[in-house]
C-alpha positions in Angstrom: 0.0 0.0 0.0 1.6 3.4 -0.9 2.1 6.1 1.8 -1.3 8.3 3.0 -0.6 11.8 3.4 2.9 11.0 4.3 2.3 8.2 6.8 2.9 4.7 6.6 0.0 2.3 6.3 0.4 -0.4 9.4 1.0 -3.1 6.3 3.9 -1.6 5.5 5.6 -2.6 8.4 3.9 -5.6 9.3 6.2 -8.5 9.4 5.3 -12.3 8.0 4.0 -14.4 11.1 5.5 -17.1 9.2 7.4 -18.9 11.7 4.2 -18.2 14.1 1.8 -20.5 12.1 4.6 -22.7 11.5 4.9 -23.2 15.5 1.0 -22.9 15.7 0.2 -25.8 13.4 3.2 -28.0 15.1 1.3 -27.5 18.1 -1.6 -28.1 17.1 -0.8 -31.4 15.2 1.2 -32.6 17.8 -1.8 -32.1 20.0 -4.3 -34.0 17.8 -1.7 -37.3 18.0 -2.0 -37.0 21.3 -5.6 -36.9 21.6 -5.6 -39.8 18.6 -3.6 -42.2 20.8 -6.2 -41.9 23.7 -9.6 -42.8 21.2 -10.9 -45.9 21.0 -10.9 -47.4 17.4 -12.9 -47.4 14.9 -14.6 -44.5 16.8 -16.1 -41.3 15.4 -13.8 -39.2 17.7 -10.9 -40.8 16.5 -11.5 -40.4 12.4 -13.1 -36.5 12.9 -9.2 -36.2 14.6 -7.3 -38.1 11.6 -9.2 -35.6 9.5 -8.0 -32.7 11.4 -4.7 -33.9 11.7 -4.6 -34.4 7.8 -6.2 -30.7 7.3 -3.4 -29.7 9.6 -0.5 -31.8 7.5 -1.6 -30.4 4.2 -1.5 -26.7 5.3 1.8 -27.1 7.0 3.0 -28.4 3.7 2.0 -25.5 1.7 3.0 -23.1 3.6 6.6 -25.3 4.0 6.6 -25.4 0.1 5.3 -21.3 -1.2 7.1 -20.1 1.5 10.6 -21.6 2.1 12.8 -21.9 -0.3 15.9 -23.3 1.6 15.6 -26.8 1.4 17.4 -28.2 4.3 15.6 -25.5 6.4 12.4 -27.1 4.9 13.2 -30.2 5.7 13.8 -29.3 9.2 10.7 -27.9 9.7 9.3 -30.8 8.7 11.4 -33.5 11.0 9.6 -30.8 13.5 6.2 -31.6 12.4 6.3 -35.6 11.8 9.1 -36.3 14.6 8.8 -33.9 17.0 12.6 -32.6 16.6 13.5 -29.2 17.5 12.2 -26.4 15.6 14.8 -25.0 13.5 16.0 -21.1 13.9 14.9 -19.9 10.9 12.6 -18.3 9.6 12.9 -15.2 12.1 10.1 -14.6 14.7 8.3 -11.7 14.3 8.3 -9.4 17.6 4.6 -9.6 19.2 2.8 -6.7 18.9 1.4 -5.5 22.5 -0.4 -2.0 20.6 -1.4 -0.3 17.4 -3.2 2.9 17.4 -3.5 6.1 15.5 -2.6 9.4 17.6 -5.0 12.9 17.1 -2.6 14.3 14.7 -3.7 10.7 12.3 -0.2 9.2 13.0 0.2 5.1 13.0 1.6 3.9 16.2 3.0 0.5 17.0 4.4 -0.7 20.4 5.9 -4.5 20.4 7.9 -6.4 22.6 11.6 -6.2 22.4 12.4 -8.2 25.3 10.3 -9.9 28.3 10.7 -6.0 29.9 11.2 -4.0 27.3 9.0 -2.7 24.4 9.3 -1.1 21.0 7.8 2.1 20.0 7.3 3.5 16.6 5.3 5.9 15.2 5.2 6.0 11.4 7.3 3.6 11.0 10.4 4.8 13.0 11.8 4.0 15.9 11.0 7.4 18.5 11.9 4.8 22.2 12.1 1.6 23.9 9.8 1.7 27.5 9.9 -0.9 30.7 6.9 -3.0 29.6 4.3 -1.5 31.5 0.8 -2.7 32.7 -1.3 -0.6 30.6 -0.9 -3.0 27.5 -2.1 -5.8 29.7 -5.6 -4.1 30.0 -8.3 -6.1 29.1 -10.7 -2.9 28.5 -11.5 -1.4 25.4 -11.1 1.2 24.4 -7.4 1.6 25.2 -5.7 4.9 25.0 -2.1 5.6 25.7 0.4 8.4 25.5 3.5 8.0 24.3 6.1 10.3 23.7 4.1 13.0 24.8 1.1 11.9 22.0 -2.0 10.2 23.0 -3.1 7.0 21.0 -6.5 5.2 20.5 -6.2 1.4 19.6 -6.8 0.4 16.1 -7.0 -3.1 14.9 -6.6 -4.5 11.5 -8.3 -8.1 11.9 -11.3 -8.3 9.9 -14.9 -8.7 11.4 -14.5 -12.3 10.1 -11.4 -13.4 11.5 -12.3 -11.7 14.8 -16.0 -13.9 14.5 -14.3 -16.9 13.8 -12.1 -16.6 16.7 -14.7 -16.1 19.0 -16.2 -19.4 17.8 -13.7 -21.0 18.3 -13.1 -20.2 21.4 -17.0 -20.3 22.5 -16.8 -24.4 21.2 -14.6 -27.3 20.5 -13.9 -26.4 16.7 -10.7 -26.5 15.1 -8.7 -23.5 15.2 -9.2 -20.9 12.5 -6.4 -21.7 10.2 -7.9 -19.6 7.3 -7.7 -16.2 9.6 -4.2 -17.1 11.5 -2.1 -14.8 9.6 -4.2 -11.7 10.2 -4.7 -13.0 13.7 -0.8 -13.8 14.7 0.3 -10.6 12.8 -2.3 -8.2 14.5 -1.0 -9.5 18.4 -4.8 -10.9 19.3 -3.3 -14.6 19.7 0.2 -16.3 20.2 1.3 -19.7 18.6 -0.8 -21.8 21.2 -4.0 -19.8 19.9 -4.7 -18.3 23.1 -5.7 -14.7 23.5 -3.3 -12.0 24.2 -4.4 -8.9 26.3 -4.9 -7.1 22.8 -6.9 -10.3 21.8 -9.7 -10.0 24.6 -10.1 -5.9 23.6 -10.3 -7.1 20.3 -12.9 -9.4 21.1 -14.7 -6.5 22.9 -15.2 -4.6 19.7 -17.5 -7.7 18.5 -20.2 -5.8 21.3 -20.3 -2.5 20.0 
């Protein structure tokens, strides 16, 4: 997306969860053989989980194949998935984001995690100061507003209505995770790689009630 009135769209410089729904789907899969050892044979529990765990495969696969191209790191990923070995370093994780808002003056903020303690802010795009990780990001209350460096931000949030609705669902039930909406979801900080809400997540959620 180009630049809007000399800002930079929150796209821009929004990293590739790649490595997130890599870990997510290991998780996941790894999960489903668990639960496949305990059900009984021949069961209906046990064949609606060997089709999950095939959906599961074939999407790891894909993204494995469109997405990295180095093929020993491919097949590391995949020794991961069907042997349980240790995921391998690459690709890079993307830093969580905690915040995204847009101050009065219409400038894009983002605040992620650097460390455990320490977070990342930048407005437009560049770098302005790294805080203590502080407890305001953990609210659960929308909406949030924050000021940093001396501007005051309102949360914005760029998952659609229909990831955010499929989330909820799954979360209300016992469906399978929404694979199809990951990407927007791990990008936009509402869940991590187990698929459990972060703080950001549950004030996501609360825009659903509005």
């Amino acid at each position: 997306m180009a630049r809007e009135q000399g800002r930079i769209a929150p796209e821009q410089f929004a990293p590739l969860p790649l490595r997130e729904e890599l870990e997510a789907l290991a998780r996941y899969y790894h999960h489903l053989q668990n639960e496949h050892k305990r059900a009984a044979p021949e069961s209906s529990v046990r064949r609606r989980i060997e089709d999950r765990l095939l959906d599961v495969r074939e999407r790891f696969d894909l993204l494995v194949e469109e997405w990295i191209e180095d093929e020993d790191l491919r097949g590391a990923w995949l020794e991961h998935l069907h042997n349980r070995a240790a995921a391998p370093d690459g690709p890079e994780a993307i830093r969580p984001l905690v915040f995204r808002g847009v101050t009065e003056a219409g400038s894009d903020v983002e605040v992620r995690e650097r460390t455990d303690e320490e977070l990342e802010v930048r407005i437009d795009g560049a770098l302005v100061e790294r805080v203590a990780a502080e407890e305001d990001f953990a609210s659960t209350v929308r909406p949030l507003r924050v000021r940093l460096d001396g501007l005051r931000a309102e949360e914005t949030f760029t998952a659609s209505r229909e990831a955010l609705d499929a989330l909820a669902e799954f979360l209300d039930g016992d469906e399978s995770p929404p694979w199809d909406f990951a990407p927007e979801l791990l990008a936009d900080g509402l869940i991590d790689v187990r698929f459990a809400l972060t703080p950001r997540g549950r004030r996501a959620l609360a825009t659903r009630e509005q």
